[in-house]
C-alpha positions as CSV (number, residue, x, y, z in Angstrom):
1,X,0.0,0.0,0.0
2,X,1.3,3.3,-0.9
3,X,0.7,6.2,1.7
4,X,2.4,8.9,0.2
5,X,4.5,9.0,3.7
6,X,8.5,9.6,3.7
7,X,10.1,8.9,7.0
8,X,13.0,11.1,5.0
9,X,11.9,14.9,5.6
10,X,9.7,15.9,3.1
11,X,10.3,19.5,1.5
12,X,7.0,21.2,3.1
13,X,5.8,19.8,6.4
14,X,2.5,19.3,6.9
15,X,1.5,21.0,10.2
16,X,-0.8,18.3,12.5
17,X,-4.9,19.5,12.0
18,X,-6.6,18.1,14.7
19,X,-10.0,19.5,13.0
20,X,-9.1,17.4,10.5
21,X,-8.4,14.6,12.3
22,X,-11.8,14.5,14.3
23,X,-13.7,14.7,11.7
24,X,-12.5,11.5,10.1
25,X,-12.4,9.9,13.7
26,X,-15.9,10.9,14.2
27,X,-17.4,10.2,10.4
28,X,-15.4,7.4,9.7
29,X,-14.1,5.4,12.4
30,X,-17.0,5.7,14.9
31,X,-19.5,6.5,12.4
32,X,-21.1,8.6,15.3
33,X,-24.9,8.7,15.3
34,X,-27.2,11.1,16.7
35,X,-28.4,10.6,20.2
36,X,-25.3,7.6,20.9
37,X,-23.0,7.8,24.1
38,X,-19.5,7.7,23.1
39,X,-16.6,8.0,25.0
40,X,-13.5,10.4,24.3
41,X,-10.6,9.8,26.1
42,X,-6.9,10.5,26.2
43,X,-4.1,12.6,28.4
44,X,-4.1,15.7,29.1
45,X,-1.3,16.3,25.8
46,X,-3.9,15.7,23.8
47,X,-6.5,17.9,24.1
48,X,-6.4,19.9,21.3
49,X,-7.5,17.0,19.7
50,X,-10.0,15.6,23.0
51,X,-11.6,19.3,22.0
52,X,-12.0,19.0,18.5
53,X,-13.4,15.5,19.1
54,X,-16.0,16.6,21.4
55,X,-16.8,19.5,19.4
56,X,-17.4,17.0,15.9
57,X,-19.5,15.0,17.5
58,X,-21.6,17.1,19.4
59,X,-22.5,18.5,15.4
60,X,-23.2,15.2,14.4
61,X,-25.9,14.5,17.8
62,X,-24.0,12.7,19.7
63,X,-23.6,12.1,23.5
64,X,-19.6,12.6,24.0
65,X,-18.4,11.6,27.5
66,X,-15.3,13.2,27.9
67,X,-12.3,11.8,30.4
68,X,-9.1,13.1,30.5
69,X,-6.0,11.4,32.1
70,X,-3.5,13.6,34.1
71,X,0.1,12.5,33.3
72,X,1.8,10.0,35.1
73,X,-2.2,8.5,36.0
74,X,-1.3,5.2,35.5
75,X,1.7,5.1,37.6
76,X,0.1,6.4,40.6
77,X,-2.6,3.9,40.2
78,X,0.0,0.8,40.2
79,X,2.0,2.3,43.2
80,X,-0.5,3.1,45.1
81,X,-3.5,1.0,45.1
82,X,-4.3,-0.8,47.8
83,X,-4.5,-4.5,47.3
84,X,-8.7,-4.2,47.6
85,X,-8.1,-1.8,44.4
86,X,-5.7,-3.6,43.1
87,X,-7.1,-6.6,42.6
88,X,-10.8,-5.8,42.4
89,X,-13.4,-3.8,39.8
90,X,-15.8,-1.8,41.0
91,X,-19.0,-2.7,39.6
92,X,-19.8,1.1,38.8
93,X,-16.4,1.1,36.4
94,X,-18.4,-1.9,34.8
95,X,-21.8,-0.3,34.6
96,X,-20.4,2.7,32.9
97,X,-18.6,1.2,29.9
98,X,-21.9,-0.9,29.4
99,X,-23.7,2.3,29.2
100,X,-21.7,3.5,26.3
101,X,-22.7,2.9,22.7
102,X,-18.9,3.7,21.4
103,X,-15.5,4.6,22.8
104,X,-12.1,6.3,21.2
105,X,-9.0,6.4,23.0
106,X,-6.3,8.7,21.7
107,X,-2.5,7.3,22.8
108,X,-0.8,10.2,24.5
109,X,2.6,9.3,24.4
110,X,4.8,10.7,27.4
111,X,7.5,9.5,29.8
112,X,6.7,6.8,32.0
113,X,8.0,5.5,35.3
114,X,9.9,2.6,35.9
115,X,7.6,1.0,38.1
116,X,6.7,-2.8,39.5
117,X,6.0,-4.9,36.6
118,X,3.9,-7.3,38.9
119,X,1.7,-4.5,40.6
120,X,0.6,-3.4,36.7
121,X,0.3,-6.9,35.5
122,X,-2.3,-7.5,38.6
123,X,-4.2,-3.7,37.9
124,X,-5.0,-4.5,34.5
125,X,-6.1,-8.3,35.5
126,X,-8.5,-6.4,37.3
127,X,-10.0,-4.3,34.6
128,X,-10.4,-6.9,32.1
129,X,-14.0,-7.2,32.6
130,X,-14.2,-3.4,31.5
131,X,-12.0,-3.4,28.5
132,X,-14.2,-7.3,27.4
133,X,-17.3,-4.8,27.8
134,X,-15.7,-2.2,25.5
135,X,-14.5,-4.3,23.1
136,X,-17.9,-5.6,22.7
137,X,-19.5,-2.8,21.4
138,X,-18.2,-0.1,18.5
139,X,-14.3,1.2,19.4
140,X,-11.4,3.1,18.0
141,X,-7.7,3.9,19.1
142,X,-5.6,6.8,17.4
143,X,-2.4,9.2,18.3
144,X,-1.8,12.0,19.3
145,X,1.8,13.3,18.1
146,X,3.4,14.4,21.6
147,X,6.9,15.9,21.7
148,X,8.2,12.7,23.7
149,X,6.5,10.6,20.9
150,X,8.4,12.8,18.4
151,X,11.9,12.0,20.3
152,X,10.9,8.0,20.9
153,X,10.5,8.2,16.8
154,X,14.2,9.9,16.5
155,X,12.4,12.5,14.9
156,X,12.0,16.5,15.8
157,X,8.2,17.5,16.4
158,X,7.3,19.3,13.0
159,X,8.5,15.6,11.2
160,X,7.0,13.7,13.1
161,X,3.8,15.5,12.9
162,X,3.7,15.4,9.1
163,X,4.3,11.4,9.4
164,X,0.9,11.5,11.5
165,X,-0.8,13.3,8.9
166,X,0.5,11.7,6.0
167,X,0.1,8.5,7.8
168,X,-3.4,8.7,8.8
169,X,-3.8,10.0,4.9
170,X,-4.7,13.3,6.1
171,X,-3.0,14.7,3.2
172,X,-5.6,13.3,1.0
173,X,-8.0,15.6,-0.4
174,X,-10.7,12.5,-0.2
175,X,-9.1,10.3,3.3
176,X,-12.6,8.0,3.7
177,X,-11.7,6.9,0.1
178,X,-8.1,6.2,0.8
179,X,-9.0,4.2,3.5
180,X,-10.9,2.2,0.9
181,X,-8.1,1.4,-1.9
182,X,-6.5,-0.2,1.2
183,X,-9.2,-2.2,2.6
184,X,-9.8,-3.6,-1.1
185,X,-5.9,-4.4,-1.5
186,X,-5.9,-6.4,1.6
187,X,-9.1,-7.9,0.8
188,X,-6.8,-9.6,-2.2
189,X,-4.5,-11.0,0.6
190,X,-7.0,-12.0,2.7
191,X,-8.1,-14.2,-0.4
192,X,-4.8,-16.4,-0.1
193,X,-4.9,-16.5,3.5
194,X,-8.1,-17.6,4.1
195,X,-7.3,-20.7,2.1
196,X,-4.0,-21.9,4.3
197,X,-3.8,-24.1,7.3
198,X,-0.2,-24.3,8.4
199,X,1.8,-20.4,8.7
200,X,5.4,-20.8,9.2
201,X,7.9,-17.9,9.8
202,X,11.2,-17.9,9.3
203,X,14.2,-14.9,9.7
204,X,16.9,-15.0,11.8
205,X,16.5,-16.2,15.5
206,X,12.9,-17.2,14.4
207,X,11.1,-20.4,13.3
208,X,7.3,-20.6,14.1
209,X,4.3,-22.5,12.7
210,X,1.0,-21.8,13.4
211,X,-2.3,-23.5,12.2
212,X,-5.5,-21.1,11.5
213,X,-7.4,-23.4,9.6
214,X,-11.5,-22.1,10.2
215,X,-10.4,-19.1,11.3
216,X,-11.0,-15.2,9.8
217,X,-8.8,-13.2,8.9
218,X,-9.9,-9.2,9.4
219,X,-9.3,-6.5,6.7
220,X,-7.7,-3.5,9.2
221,X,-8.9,-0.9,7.6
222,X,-8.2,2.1,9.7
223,X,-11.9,2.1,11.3
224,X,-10.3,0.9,14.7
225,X,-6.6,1.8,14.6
226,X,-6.0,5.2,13.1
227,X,-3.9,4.5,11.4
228,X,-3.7,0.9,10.3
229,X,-2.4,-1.5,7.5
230,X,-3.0,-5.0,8.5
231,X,-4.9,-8.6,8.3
232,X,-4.9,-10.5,10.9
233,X,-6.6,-13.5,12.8
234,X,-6.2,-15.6,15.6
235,X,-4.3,-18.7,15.5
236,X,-5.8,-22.1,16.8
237,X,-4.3,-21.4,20.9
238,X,-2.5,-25.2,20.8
239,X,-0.9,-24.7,17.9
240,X,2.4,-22.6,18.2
241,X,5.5,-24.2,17.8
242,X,9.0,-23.2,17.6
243,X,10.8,-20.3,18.4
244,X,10.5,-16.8,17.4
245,X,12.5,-13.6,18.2
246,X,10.7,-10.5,18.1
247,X,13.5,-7.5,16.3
248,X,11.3,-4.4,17.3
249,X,11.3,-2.9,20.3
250,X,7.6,-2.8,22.0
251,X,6.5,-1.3,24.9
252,X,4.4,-2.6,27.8
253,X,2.9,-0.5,30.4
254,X,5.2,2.4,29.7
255,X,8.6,-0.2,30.1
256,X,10.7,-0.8,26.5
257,X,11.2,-4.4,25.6
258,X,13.7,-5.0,23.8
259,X,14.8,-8.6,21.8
260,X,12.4,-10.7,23.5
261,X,12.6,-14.0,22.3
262,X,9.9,-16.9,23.1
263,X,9.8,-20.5,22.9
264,X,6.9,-22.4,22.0
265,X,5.3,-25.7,22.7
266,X,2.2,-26.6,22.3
267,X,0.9,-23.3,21.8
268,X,1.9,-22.0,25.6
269,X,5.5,-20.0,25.8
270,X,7.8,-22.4,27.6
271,X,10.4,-20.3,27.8
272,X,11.3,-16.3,27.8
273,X,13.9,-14.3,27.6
274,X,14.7,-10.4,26.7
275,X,17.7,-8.2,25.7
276,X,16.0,-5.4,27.9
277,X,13.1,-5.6,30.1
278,X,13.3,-9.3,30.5
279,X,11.7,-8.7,34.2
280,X,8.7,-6.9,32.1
281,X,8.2,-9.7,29.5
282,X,7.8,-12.2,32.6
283,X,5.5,-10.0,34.5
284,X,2.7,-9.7,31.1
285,X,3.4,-13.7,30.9
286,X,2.1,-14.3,34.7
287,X,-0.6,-12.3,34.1
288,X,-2.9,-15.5,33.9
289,X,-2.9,-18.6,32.0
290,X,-4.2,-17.2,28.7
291,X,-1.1,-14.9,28.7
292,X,1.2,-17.5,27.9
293,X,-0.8,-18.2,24.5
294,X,-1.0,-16.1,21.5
295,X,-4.5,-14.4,20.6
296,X,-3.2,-12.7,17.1
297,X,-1.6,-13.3,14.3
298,X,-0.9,-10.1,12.5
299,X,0.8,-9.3,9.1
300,X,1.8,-5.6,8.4
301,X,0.4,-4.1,5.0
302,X,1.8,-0.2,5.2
303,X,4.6,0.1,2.4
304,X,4.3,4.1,3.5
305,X,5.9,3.3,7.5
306,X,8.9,1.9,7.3
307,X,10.8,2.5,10.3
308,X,10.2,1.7,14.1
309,X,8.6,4.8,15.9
310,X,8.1,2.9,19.4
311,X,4.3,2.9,19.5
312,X,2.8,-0.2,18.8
313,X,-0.1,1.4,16.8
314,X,2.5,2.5,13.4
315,X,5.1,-0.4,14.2
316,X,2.7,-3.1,14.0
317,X,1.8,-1.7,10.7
318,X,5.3,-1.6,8.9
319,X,5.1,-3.9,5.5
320,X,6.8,-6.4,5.3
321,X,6.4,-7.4,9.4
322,X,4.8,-9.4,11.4
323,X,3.4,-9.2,14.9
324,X,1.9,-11.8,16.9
325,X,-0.2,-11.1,20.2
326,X,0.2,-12.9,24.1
327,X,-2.9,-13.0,25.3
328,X,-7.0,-12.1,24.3
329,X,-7.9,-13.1,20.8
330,X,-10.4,-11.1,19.0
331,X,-13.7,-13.0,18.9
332,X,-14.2,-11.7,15.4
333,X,-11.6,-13.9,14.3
334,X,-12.8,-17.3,15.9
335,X,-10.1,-17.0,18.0
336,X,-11.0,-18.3,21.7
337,X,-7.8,-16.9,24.0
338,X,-9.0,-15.2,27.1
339,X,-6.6,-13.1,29.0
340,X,-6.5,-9.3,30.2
341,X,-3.7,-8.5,28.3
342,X,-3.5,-8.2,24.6
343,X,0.4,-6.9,23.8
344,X,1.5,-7.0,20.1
345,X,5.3,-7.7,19.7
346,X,6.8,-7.6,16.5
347,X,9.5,-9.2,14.0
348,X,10.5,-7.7,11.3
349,X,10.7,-10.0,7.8
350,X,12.7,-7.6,5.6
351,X,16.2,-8.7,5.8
352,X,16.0,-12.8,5.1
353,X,12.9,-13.7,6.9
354,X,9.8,-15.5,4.5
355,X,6.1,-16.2,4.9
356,X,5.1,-19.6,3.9
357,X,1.6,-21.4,3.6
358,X,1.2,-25.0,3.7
359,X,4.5,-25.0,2.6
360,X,4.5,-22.0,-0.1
361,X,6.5,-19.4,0.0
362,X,4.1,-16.4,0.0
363,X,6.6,-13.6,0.9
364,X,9.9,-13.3,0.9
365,X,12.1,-10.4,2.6
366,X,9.5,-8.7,3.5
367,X,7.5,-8.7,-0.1
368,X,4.1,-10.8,-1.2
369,X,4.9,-13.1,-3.8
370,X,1.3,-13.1,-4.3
């Protein structure tokens, strides 16, 4: 897929529009109706966009419910807590999400504390029941181009705001229809995939299979990640096997991981390491059981990012990658993992790594042969 983006600095910058960006949040990716409850929330960074947001759908009828997260939130929740709130929802935090019709979250990338992997693992056990509730109904996640998500990027602010833009297609004079040459060019590879059993990846430190036989694979097309550039399914939980070592550095709860590498057996991890954060990896793994199985097989489409920023939501979308998820599957994809954590790591097939299919090569070095 072509996105007209250039990591290299293009000749005029294009300066981030958050009108702009609500509207195709609120027309396309919600498709907001008059009279629904929808939830708008993000850090305080963000709120040139959180107001813009609000604003577009209020014009459209809807009911915007607006919550804003101080910085450093998060933190003080997994320090502080007591065990009681630790460890427990309150049913009101469940009542609320079930009386939404919608919810966006915008990322609001900023520094994070180094804090105890354990005490976050056990928080966001907690919450499960809330994010099952919102995944349930409609839901979108976009970015908000901070000044520390600039620097994690290695880029200076104006850049990286004109990679947002351009990313996101907000360069286009027509986005919506953007969005659609890309659905319908993944809807061709979804055509191959659907018909394959056994997926095996291969680079360097990794050999995997996977089975997804009688599974779907979903067309990302930018209505829930803004931006996107993916298929992807859930494999059959028993079925992993091998080893794979994930080349891109994720994050997870705030903390880098670097060169995690997992072993497989069965379809449960059997053994973990890391280059960085290894004490982080471990911590998401003993989350619960379903953490130690993968929920997501994923399969990057965007030709237009091509280089790590260190958010998950344009990494996992580089072409010519794959990520695979520990933890909850999507139900839309018949895949039955349970777990509260869903974390997308990701290896990168550009440089002698291959994507094979019952034993055909379907891409090689990062291109479909297809």
């Amino acid at each position: 897929m072509q996105t007209n983006t250039d990591q290299a600095t293009p000749a005029l910058l294009l300066p981030y529009d958050p009108e702009r960006h609500a509207a195709l949040l609120a027309d396309y990716c919600l498709m907001a109706r008059e009279g629904e409850r929808l939830l708008v929330a993000g850090g305080q960074a963000a709120t040139p966009l959180i107001r813009a947001l609000t604003r577009t759908l209020l014009t459209r009828g809807a009911r915007p419910v607006v919550r804003v997260d101080y910085p450093g939130q998060e933190d003080d929740f997994a320090e502080l807590a007591a065990d009681a709130v630790l460890d427990a929802l309150h049913p009101a935090d469940l009542a609320d999400v079930e009386a939404l019709d919608g919810s966006l979250r915008v990322l609001t990338p900023e520094p994070g504390r180094a804090g105890d992997a354990a005490r976050r693992a056990r928080l966001m056990a907690a919450r499960a029941p809330v994010a099952a509730a919102r995944a349930r109904k409609k839901w979108s996640l976009t970015l908000y181009p901070t000044a520390h998500a600039a620097a994690q990027a290695g880029m200076g602010e104006e850049a990286f705001a004109d990679f947002v833009m351009r990313a996101m297609f907000l360069d286009r004079a027509d986005p919506v229809a953007a969005w659609g040459e890309v659905r319908d060019m993944q809807a061709r590879i979804i055509e191959r995939l659907t018909r394959a059993d056994l997926v095996r990846i291969e680079a360097p430190g990794t050999d995997l299979t996977l089975r997804v036989d009688g599974r779907t694979w979903a067309n990302s097309d930018g209505r829930r990640n803004m931006p996107s550039g993916e298929v992807f399914t859930g494999p059959l939980e028993d079925s992993a096997e091998g080893v794979v070592t994930f080349t891109i550095p994720a994050a997870y709860q705030g903390q880098m991981v670097r060169g995690a590498r997992l072993v497989f057996r069965a379809g449960e991890v059997v053994e973990a390491s890391a280059e960085e954060g290894e004490d982080v990896l471990r911590a998401a793994l003993a989350t619960d059981p379903g953490a130690l199985r993968l929920g997501e097989l994923g399969i990057g489409t965007n030709s237009g990012i091509q280089t790590p920023t260190g958010n998950i939501l344009f990494d996992e979308k580089i072409g010519g990658t794959v990520h695979l998820a520990l933890g909850k599957s999507y139900p839309e994809t018949g895949g039955l993992n349970s777990s509260a954590i869903h974390w997308d790591l990701i290896t990168d097939l550009r440089q002698g790594g291959r994507l094979s299919l019952d034993g055909e090569v379907v891409q090689q070095n990062g291109i479909f042969l297809i």
